[in-house]
N, C-alpha and C positions, 0 to 999 in steps of 0.2 A: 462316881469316881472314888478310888481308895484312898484311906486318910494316909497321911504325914507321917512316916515311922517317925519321924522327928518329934515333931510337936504336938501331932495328933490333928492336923488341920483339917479338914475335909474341903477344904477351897482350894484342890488343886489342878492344871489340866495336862493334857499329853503334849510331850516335848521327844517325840521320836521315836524310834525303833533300832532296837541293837537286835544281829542277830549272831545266835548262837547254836552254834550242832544244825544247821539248817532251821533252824525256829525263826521267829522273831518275836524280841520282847520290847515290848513298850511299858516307853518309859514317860514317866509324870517328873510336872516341877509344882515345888510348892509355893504359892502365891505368896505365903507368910514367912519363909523361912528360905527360900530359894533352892530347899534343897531338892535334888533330881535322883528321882528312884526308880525301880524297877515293880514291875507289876507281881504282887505278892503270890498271886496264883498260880507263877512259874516255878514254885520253890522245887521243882521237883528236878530239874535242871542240876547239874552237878555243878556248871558254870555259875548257877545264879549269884550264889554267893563271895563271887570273885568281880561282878559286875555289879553287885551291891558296894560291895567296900570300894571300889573305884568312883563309884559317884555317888557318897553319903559326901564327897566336898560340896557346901553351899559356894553358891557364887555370891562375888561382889566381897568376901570377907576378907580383913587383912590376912591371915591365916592362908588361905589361897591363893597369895602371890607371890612372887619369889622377889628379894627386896634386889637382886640383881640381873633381873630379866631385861631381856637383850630383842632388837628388832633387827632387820635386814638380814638373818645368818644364813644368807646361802651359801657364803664362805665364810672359814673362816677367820679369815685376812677383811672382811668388811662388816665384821660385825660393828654395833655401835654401841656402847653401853651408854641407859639413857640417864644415870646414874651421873656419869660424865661428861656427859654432853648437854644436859642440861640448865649448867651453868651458862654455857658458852652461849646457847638459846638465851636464856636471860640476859645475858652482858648485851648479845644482839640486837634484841627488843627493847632495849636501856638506852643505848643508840642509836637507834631507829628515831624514836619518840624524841629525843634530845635536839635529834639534826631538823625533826621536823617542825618542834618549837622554837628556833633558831630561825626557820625559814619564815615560821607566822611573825615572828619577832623583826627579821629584816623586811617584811612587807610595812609593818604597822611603823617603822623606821621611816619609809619612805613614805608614807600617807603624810605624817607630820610633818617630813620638809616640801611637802610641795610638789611630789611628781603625782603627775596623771593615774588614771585607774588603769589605762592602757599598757604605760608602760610599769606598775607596779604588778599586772599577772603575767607580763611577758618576763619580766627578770625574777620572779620567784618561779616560775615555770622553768626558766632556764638551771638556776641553781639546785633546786631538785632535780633534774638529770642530772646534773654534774655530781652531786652527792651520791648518786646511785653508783657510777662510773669512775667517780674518784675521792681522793679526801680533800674535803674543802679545808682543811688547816695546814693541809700540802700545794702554796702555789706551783710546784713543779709537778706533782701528778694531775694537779686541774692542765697547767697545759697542755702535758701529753693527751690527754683526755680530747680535749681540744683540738690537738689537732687530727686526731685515729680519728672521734668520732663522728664529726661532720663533716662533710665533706662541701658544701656550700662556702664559700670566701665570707659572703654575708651574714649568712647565719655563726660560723666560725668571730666575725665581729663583733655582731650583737654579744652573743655570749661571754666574749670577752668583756665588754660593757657591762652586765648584769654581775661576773662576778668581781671585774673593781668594782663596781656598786658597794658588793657584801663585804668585799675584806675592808674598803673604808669606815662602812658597820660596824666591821669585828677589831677597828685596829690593826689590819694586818698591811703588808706592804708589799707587794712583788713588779715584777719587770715585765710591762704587760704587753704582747706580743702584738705585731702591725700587720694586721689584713686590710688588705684595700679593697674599698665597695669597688665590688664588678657591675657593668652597666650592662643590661643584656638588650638585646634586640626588642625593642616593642612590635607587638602583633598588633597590624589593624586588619579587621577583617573586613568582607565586603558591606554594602548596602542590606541586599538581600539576605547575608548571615546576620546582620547586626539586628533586622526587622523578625527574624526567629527566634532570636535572642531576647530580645525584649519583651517580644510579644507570646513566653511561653508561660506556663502557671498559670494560679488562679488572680482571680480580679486586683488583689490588694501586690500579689508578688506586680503583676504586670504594669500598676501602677508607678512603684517603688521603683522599676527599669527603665521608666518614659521619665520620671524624675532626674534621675542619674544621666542618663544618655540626655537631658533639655540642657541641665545646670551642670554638669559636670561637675555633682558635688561628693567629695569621697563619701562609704559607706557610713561612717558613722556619722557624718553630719548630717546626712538624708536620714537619717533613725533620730537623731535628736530636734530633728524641724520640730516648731510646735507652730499650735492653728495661728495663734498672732504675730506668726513670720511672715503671713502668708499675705498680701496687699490684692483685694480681690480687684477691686477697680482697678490699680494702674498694674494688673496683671505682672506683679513684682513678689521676689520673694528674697526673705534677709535669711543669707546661711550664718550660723552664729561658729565663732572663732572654733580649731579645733586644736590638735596639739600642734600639728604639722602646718598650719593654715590661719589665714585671716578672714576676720569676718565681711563679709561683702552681700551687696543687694543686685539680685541677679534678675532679668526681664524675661520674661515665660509666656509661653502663648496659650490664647486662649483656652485652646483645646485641654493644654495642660491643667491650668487653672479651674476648670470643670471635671477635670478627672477628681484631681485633691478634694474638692469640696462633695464629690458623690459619695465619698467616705464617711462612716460614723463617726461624728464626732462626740465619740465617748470616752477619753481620756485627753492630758493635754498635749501628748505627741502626733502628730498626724498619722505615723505608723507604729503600732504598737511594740512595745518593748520585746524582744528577744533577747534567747541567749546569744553572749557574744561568739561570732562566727556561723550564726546557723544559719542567717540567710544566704552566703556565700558559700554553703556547701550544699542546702536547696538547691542555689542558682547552678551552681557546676551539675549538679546529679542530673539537673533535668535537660540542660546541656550535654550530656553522655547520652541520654537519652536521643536526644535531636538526631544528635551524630549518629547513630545507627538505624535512627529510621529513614533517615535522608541518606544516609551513604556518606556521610563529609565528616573526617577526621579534625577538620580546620575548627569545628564548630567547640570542639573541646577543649580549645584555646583561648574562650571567651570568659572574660570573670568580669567581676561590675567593675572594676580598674581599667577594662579594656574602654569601657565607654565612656568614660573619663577622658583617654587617652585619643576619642575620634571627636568628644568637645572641642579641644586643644588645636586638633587638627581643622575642624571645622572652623572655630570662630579666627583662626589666623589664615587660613584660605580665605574668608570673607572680609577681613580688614586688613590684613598684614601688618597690622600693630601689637608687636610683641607685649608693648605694656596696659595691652589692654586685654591678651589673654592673661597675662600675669593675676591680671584685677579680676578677672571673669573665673580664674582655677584658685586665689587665693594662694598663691606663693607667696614665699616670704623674702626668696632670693631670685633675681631675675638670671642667675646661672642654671636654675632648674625648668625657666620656660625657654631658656637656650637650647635646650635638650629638646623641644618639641619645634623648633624651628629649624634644626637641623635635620631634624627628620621629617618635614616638610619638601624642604630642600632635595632632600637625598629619593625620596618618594616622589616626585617632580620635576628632578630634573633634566630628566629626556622628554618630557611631557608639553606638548605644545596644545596650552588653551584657549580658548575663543574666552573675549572678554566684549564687556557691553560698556558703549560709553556715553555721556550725556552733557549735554551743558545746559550751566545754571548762569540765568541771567538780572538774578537777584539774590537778597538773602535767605529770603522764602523759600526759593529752591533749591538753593544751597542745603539750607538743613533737611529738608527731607530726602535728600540724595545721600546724606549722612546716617539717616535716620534707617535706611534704606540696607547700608552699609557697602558705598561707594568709598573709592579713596579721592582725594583730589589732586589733580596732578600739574605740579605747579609749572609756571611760564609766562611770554609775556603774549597779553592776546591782543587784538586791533578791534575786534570787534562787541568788546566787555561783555563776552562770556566766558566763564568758566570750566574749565574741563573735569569730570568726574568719572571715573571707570571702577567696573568689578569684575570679578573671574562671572563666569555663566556654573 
């Protein structure tokens, strides 16, 4: 390789070919010096020396840059000087980072008084879009924002909630606008979808579904079961309080109770920790899946909330004691198992059922006709038995 008219380097390698008069001359850079030359042995070239003094500039030197060079000039009505504009980038980036310590700042806000972990990433989640989308020190651009960009009644709520949240953070005050929770139609799917449902994934998803669908416990309470919830003998299990929920001791069948316990008990949850949401988007994906190999769009309607929603159904089909699905879903308001009694109603009532009746002619049998989950149907009898009936 030839040395560095420069500096004399001999560490230098080839960086191209220019050609010239139909030649081609190759050209070196030097590893010490950066600078890019032409191959000496072409001097005979009349050009050479006009493609030498073009690139005796080294690269990377201040010398070689022009202190008001310019990007985008394909016109030049949009050029951009960055000279100019890189303030505005800074002031940008200055704000960015501010709004974003603002947001760590209103989480750690709400750690301290006492909200849940649930709802402190749902309301910092929410104020970040809204930050994106509008100025949060403009209550009037949050609520345009607000209304263009969701389009959901509920989700348009919540949000509304997340950001009074932050301006009573910030001291700030506005007029905060009335969306009314929309109640939509609950989907109950069949027998047969609900057993593909359940019974899809591997061993520990499939458990987690026969869990949900026995107890009707929301997802995150079935992720925080731990082993000493679990009552092996009286095949009982304590769901522990949620945000939404009260804590209540629920009866499981056996079957269930030897699914739980074939699990490793190597941690002290019975189902290992995840991120939040990823079993419910597991459970959907593999449900897309179903739906296409079965042919049934219905199937992609099913989320672990749906089976929550056939417990509900189930256990007041079987006792038609509202306040003991109450106790059974852990509400807190008997208005929101009104919601699953109407929609028993509405879902039965052109439905004519065979029901099975029995009499008890002690107390002995009395309770296990309850145990059973008969109802008893009062009146007066001649014969001191008791009447007890249940759907079939």
């Amino acid at each position: 390789m030839p040395a560095c008219p420069e500096c004399g380097n001999k560490k230098t390698w080839k960086d191209g070919l220019r050609y010239v008069q139909d030649k081609s001359v190759q050209r070196f850079l030097c590893r010490s010096c950066c600078l890019r030359f032409s191959d000496p042995s072409l001097n005979d070239l009349k050009d050479h020396k006009q493609i030498q003094n073009i690139q005796r500039m080294a690269l990377n030197r201040s010398s070689s840059l022009l202190s008001n060079r310019q990007i985008c000039v394909t016109q030049t009505t949009e050029t951009k000087n960055l000279a100019e504009v890189a303030p505005e980038i800074k002031a940008q980036r200055e704000s960015t980072a501010d709004t974003k310590g603002q947001i760590i700042s209103f989480a750690w806000h709400l750690k301290k008084i006492g909200r849940r972990e649930t709802t402190i990433e749902t309301y910092s989640k929410f104020v970040e879009v809204l930050s994106k989308i509008s100025d949060l020190n403009d209550p009037d651009s949050v609520k345009l924002a607000i209304a263009t960009h969701f389009n959901n009644q509920n989700t348009k709520r919540s949000a509304c909630c997340a950001y009074d949240a932050y301006l009573k953070y910030a001291g700030g005050q506005w007029e905060k606008p009335e969306y009314k929770q929309e109640h939509t139609q609950v989907f109950i799917p069949t027998n047969e979808e609900i057993q593909l449902a359940i019974n899809s994934g591997k061993r520990m998803s499939v458990i987690f579904s026969h869990f949900i669908y026995e107890t009707g416990a929301r997802v995150n309470e079935a992720e925080r079961l731990e082993w000493t919830d679990i009552n092996r003998e009286q095949n009982q299990v304590t769901v522990r309080a949620s945000k939404n929920g009260k804590a209540r001791t629920i009866p499981i069948s056996q079957h269930l109770t030897s699914m739980l316990f074939s699990l490793s008990e190597k941690g002290k949850t019975v189902f290992p920790k995840r991120a939040r949401g990823n079993r419910q988007i597991a459970f959907r994906t593999r449900l897309r899946t179903l739906s296409k190999i079965h042919d049934n769009p219905r199937l992609k309607k099913i989320h672990y909330h749906t089976l929550r929603h056939c417990k509900a159904l189930r256990e007041y089909d079987k006792t038609l004691n509202m306040q003991r699905v109450k106790r059974i879903l852990g509400h807190k308001s008997i208005l929101t198992t009104q919601r699953y009694v109407e929609l028993y109603e509405e879902l039965y009532e052109n439905t004519q059922r065979e029901t099975i009746c029995e009499i008890a002619l002690n107390i002995q049998e009395a309770k296990k006709l309850k145990e059973q989950g008969f109802t008893y149907e009062t009146g007066e009898y001649h014969d001191d038995g008791k009447l007890f009936w249940k759907y079939k």
